[in-house]
N, C-alpha and C positions, 0 to 999 in steps of 0.2 A: 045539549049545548055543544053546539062548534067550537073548532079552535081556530082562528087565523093563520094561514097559513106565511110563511116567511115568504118576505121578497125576495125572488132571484136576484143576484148583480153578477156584473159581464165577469167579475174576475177579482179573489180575495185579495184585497189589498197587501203587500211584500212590505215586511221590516223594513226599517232605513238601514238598520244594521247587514239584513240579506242581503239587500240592495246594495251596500257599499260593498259587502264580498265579491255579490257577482262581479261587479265594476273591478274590482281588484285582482280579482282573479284572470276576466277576461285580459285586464291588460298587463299582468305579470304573463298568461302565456303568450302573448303578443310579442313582448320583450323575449323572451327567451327561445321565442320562433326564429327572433331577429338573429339571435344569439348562433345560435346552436343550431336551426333547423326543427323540421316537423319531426323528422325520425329518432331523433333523440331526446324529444320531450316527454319529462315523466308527469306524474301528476304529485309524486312528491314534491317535484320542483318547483310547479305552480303553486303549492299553497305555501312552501317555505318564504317564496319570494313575495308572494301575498300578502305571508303573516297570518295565515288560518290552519288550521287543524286539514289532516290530507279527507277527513271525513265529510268537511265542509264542500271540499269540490265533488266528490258524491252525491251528496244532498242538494247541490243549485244544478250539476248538469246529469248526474246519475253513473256517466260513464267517463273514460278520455274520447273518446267518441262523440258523444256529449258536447265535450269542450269543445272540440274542435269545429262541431254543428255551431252551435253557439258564436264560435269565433265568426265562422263562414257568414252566417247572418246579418254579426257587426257589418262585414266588408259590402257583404253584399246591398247593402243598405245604402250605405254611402257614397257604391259604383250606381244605384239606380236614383238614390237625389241626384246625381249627376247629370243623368240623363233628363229627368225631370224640368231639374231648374239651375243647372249647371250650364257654364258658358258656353255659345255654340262653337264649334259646328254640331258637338254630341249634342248638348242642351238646346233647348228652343231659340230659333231666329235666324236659322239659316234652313235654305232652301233645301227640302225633302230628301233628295238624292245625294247631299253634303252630308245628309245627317245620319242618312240608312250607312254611308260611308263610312263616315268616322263612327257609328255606333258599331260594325266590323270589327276595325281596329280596337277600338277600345273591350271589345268582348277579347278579341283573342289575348290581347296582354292581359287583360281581367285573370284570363282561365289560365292563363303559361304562368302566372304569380303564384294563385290559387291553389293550381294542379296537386299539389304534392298535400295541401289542408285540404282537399276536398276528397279525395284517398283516404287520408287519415281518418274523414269523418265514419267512413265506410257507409253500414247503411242510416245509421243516425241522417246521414243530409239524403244518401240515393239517389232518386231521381226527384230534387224539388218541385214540385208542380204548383208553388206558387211562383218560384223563380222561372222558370219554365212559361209559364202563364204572362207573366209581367212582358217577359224577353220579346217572346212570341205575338201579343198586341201588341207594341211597340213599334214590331218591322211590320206588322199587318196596316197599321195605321199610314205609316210610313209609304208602304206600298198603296193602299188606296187614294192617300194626296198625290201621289204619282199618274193617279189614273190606273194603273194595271188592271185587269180582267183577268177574271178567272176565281176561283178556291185561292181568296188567298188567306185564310188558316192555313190552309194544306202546305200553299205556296211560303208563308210565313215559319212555319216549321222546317222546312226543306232548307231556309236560307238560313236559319238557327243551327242547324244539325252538322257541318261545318265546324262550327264553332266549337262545340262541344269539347270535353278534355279527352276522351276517348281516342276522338279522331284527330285532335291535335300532337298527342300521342304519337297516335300511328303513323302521320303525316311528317313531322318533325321529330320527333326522338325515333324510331324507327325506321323510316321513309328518307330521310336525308335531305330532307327542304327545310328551306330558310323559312322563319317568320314573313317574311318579306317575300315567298314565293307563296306560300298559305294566301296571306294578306293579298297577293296579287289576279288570285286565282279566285279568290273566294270575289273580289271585286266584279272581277269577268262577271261570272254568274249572277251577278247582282244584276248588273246590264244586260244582259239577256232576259234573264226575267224583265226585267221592266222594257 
């Protein structure tokens, strides 16, 4: 005699109780990002300010590293509704090369706010390659309504990589350019490519 086997589900169901921690936790470190900065956040802080046990931020994120993944996700989520179904010129309803435009701009503030929680994540976030993913269709799409020819993956990544905190980095904290020279230069290329 057989046994039935259980049915797979996408993913066990989380306490409401979990659930409200995470939520609590994500946005006491949030607060106290405000506060104080990424470099001075402890994970005692987060959960004092919470209201949970410093065990508790172990158990939902594992690490501060963790957290700070986690944080990054929130944001990241919210910069890409934006994009999505967010007002144009980023969001839908202006003309293609308005929108690879402002989609620019908005990456680079995105990553100059970011820059310092995306560090902290270390390799908990790395190199996202669904964020990566998302970023990189986007300006592919973008670019093909423009007509462009060519590899544009290739060419869609190229105009991504710019952007990145690395190079904005090196470009602006290092390099001695303004946002506004970044932004200006990153444009150029834009228009060449297309």
């Amino acid at each position: 005699m057989s046994k039935n086997l259980p049915l797979l589900t996408a993913a066990p169901a989380v306490r409401a109780d979990a659930a409200r921690n995470r939520e609590a936790l994500l946005r006491a470190a949030a607060e106290l990002i405000e506060r104080c900065g990424v470099d001075d956040l402890t994970t005692d802080a987060v959960a004092a300010r919470a209201g949970v046990g410093k065990g508790t931020v172990f158990r939902r994120f594992g690490s501060r590293e963790g957290l700070m993944a986690s944080l990054l996700n929130h944001r990241e989520e919210e910069w890409q509704a934006s994009v999505i179904s967010g007002p144009a010129p980023l969001g839908p309803g202006a003309p293609p090369m308005e929108r690879l435009l402002a989609f620019g701009a908005s990456r680079l503030r995105h990553h100059r706010e970011q820059a310092t929680l995306i560090e902290a994540a270390g390799s908990t976030w790395g190199e996202n390659y669904a964020v990566l993913g998302f970023v990189s269709l986007h300006v592919r799409m973008l670019l093909a309504q423009l007509g462009v020819q060519g590899d544009l993956a290739y060419l869609a990544t190229a105009l991504v990589a710019p952007l990145g905190v690395p190079v904005l980095r090196q470009q602006i904290d290092h390099g001695g350019m303004s946002e506004e020279q970044v932004l200006a230069g990153w444009a150029d290329l834009v228009r060449r490519v297309v």
